[in-house]
N, C-alpha and C positions, 0 to 999 in steps of 0.2 A: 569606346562607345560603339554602337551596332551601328551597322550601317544602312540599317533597314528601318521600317517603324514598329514591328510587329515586337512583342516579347514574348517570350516563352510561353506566358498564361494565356494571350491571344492566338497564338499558332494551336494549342491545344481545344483552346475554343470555337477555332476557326474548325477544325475536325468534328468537333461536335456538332456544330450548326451543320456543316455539311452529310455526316452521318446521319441527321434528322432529316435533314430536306431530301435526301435519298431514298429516306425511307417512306417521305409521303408520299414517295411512288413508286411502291413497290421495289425498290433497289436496296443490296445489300451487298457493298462490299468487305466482308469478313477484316481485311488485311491494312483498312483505312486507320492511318494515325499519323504521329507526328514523325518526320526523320530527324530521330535528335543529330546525328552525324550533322547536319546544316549548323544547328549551334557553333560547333569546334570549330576552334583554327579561324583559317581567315578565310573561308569558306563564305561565312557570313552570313549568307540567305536562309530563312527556316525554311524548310519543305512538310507539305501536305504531302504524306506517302500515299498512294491513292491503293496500292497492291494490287495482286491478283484476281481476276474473277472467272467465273465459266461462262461459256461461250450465251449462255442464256441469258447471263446478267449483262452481258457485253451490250446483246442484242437491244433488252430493254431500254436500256442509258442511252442508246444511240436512238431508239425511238422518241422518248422522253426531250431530249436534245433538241432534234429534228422540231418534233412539234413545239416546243418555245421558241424554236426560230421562224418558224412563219407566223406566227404571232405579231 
């Protein structure tokens, strides 16, 4: 039994929702998915891979960020 609450189809969903909400701001990270390596073993935890971005995208996210925190 997982030792988490999440199953496979909710980590992939969770990716998605987040790939959305990314994008209604302008944000695109190409590299965003599931790390199935989390699945295996006794690892156990799924991972949101979030990947790579350019320093532009970097920027935006941390702007975006920033303003929901003084919110």
């Amino acid at each position: 039994m997982p030792i988490h609450p999440f199953t496979p189809d909710d980590v992939h969903d969770l990716a998605k929702e987040l790939r959305t909400a990314l994008k209604d701001h302008g944000i695109t990270l190409p590299s965003l998915g599931v790390d199935l390596p989390g699945f295996a073993g006794s690892y156990g935890v799924p991972l949101v891979a979030l990947g790579n971005c350019n320093a532009a995208t970097a920027h935006k996210l941390t702007e975006v960020l920033r303003k929901a925190a003084t919110r």
